[in-house]
C-alpha positions as YAML, in Angstrom:
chain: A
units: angstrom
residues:
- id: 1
  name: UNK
  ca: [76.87, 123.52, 129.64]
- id: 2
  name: UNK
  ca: [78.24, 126.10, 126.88]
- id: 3
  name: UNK
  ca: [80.67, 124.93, 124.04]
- id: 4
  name: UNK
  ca: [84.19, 126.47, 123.81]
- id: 5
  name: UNK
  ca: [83.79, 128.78, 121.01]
- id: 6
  name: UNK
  ca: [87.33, 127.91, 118.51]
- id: 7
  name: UNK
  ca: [89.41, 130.72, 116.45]
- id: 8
  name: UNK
  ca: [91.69, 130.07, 113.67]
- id: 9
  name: UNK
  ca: [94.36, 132.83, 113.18]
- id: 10
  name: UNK
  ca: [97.00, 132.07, 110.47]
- id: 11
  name: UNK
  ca: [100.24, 133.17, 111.62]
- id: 12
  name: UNK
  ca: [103.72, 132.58, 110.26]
- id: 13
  name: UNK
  ca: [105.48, 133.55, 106.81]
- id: 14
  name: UNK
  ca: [103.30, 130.57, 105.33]
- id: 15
  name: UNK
  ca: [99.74, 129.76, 106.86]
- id: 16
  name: UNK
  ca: [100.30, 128.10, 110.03]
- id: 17
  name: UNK
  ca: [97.58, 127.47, 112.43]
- id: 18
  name: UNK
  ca: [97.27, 128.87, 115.94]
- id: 19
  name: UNK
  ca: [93.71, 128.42, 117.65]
- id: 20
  name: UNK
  ca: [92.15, 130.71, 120.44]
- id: 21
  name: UNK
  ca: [89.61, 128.56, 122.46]
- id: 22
  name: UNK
  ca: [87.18, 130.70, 124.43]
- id: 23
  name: UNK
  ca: [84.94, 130.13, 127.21]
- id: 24
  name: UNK
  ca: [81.66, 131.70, 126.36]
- id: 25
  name: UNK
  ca: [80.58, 132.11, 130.06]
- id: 26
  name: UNK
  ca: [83.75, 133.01, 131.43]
- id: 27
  name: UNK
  ca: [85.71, 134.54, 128.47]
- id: 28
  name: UNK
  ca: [88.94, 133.36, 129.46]
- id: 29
  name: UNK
  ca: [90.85, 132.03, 126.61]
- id: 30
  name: UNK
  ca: [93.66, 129.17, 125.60]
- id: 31
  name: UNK
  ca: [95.94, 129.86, 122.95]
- id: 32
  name: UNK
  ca: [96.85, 126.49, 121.27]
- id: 33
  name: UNK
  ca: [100.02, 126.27, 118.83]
- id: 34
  name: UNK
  ca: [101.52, 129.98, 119.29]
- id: 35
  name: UNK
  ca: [103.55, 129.40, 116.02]
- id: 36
  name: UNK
  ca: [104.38, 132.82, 114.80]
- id: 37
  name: UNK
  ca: [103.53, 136.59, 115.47]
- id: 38
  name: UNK
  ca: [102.99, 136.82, 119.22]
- id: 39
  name: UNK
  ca: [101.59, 140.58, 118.25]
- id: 40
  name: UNK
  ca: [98.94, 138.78, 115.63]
- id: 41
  name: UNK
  ca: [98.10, 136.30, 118.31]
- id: 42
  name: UNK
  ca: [97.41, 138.71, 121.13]
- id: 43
  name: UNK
  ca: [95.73, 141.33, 118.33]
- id: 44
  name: UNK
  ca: [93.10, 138.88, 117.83]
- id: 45
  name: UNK
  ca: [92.80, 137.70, 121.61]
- id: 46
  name: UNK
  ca: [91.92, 141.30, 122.64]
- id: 47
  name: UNK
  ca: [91.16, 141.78, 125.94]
- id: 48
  name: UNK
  ca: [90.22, 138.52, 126.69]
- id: 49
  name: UNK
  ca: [92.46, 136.96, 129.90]
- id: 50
  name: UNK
  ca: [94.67, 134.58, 128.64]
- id: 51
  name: UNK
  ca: [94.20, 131.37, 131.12]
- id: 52
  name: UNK
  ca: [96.42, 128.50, 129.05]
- id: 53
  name: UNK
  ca: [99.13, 128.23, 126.36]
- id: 54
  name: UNK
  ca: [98.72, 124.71, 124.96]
- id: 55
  name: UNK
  ca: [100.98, 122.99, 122.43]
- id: 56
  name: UNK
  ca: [100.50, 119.90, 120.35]
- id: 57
  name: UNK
  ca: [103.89, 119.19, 120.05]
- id: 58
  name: UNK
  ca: [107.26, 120.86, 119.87]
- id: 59
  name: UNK
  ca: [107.98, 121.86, 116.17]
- id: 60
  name: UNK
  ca: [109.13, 125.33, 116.06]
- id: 61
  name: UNK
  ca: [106.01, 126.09, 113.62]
- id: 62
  name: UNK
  ca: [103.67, 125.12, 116.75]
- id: 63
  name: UNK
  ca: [106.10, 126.87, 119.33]
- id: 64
  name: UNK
  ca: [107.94, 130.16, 117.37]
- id: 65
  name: UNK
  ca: [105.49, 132.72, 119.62]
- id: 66
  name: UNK
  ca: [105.33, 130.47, 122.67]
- id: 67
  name: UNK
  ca: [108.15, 132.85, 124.86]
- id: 68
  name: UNK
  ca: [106.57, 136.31, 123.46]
- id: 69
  name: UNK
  ca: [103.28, 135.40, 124.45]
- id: 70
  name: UNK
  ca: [104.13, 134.12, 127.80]
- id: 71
  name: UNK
  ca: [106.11, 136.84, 128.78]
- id: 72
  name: UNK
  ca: [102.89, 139.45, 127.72]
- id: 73
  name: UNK
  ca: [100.18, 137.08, 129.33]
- id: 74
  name: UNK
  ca: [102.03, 134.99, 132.52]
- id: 75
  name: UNK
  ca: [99.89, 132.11, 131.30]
- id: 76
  name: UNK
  ca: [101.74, 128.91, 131.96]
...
């Protein structure tokens, strides 16, 4: 079984947390928290298919990227 591999990428005028999680075998990724700067968030997701947006709640310092990256990826 392989561990999800976690990414921290500060995003927002202040640091605010958004985390790529990463399937080693697969290398599909969920973005959780897509708070700010959909172009910083996809930057650092290269290539990698984007599977899942997940949020931990609806504050709009967890959600401020959440249309922008859905409309680049399609992930639900």
């Amino acid at each position: 079984m392989a561990y999800l591999e976690l990414q921290r990428v500060e995003v927002g005028p202040w640091p605010m947390n958004c985390y790529l999680l990463r399937c080693p075998e697969t290398g599909g990724l969920a973005i959780v928290d897509p708070g700010a700067d959909a172009e910083r968030i996809l930057e650092a997701a290269g290539q990698a298919p984007i599977l899942h947006i997940l949020l931990t709640h609806g504050h709009p310092d967890h959600v401020g990227a959440l249309e922008a990256v859905r409309e680049a990826t399609g992930a639900p």
